[in-house]
C-alpha positions as CSV (number, residue, x, y, z in Angstrom):
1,X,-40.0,12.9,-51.3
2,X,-39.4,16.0,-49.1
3,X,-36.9,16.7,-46.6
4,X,-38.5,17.1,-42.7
5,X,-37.1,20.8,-43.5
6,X,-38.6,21.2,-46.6
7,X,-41.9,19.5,-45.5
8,X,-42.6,22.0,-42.9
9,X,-41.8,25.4,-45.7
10,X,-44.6,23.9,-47.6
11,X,-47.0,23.4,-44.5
12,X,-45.8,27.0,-43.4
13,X,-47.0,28.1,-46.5
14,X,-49.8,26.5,-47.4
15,X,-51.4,28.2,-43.9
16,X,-49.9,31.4,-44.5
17,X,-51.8,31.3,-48.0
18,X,-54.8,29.8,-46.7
19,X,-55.2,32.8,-43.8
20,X,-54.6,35.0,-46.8
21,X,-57.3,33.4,-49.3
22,X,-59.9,32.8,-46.4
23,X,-62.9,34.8,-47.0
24,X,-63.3,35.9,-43.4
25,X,-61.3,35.5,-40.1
26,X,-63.2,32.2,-37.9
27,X,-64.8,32.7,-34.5
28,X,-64.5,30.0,-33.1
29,X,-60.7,28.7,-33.5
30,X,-61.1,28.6,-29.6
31,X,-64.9,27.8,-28.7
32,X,-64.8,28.4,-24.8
33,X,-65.1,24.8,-24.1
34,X,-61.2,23.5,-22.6
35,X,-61.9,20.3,-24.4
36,X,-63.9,20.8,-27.5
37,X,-62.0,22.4,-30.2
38,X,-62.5,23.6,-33.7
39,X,-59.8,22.4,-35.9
40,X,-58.4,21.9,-39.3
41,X,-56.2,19.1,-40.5
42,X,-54.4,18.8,-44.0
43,X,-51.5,15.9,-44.3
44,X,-49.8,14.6,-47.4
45,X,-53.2,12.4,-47.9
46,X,-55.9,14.2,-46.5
47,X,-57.6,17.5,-45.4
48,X,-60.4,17.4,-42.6
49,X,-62.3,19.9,-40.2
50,X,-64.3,19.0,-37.4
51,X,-64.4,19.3,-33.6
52,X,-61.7,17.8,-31.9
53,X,-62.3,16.7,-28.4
54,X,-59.1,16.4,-26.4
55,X,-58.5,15.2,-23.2
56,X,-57.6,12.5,-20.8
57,X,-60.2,12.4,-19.0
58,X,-62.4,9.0,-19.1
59,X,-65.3,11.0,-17.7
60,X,-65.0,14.0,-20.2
61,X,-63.9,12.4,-23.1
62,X,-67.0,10.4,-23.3
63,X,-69.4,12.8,-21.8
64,X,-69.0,15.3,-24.7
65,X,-68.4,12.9,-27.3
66,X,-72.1,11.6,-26.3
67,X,-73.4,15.3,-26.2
68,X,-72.3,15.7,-29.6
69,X,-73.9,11.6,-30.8
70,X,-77.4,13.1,-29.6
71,X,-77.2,15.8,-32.1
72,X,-76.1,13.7,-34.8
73,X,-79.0,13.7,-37.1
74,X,-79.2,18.0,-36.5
75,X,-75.3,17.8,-37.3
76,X,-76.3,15.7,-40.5
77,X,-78.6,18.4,-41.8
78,X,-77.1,21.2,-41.1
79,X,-73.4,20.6,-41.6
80,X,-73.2,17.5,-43.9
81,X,-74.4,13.7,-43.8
82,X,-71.2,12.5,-44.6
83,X,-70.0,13.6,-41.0
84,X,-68.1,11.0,-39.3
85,X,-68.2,10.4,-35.7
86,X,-65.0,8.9,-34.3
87,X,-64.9,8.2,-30.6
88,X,-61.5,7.1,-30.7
89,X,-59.1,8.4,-33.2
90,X,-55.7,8.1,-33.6
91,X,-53.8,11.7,-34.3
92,X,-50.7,11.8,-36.4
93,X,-48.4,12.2,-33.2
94,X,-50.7,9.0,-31.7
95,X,-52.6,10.6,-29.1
96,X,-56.3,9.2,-29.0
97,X,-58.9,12.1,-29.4
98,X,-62.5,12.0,-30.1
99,X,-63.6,13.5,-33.9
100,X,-66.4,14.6,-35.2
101,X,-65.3,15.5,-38.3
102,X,-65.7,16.0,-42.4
103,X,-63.0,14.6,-44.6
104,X,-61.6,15.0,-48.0
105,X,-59.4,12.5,-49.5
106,X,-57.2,12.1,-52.6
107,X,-55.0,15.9,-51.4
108,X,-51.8,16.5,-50.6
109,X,-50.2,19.5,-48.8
110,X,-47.1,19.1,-50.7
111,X,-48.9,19.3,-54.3
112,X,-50.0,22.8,-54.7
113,X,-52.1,21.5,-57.4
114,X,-54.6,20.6,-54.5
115,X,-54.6,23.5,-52.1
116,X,-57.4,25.4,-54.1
117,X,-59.7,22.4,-53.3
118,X,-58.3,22.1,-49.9
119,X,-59.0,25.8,-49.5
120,X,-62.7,26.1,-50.9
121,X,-63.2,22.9,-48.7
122,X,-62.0,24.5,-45.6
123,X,-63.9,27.5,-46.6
124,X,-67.3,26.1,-47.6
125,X,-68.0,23.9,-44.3
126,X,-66.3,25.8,-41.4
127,X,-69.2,28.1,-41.5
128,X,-71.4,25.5,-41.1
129,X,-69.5,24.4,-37.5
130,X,-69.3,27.6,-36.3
131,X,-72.9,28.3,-36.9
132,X,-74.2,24.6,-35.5
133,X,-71.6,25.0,-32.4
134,X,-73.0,28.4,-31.5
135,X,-76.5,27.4,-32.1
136,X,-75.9,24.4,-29.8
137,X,-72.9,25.4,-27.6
138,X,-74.8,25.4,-24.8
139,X,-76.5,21.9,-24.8
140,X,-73.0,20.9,-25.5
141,X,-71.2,22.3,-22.6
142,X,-74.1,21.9,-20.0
């Protein structure tokens, strides 16, 4: 077990290492679209990427969250058919989001032993967002 202190050194460095690794710097960390983000994930159980939609909105929320179902066989070809599509999911701090997302289980951030898979994970399928987002960013935020 790891102190809170400790905890956050070893998330600290796993992203420092990861920027460092990464093959190439990502575009689309901010994607134009308030709501619609790009975004990485790696806990003490899992490691996940996808497009986060955050907001409060009960008209926006949904709205994009459908733009994104109506793609969702062009998402499973071109990103990965394992995608999951998560209207309403629950974030660490409790805050209900919609996901759209690629996960991969059985990792920790606090074994180093699993950061190289985390890491050719991260670095295999971003690519694959950014390039489906930009191909479809504007059906998305019309």
């Amino acid at each position: 077990m790891f102190s809170r202190e400790e905890s956050k050194k070893i998330r600290e460095e796993f992203w420092t290492e990861f920027g460092k690794q990464s093959p190439k710097k990502w575009i689309l960390y901010n994607t134009g679209i308030k709501e619609v983000n790009l975004k990485f994930h790696f806990d003490n159980k899992k490691a996940s990427l996808g497009f986060l939609i955050d907001t409060e909105d009960e008209i926006l929320k949904p709205y994009y969250f459908e733009k994104f179902t109506s793609l969702k066989t062009l998402i499973q070809s071109e990103i990965d058919e394992d995608i999951v599509f998560e209207e309403y999911y629950e974030t660490e701090v409790g805050k209900m989001v919609a996901y759209i997302f690629l996960q991969l289980d059985k990792v920790s951030i606090h074994n180093k032993k699993t950061w190289t898979q985390v890491f050719e994970f991260f670095n295999k399928q971003m690519p694959k967002f950014e390039l489906f987002f930009l191909e479809y960013k504007d059906f998305i935020e019309s």
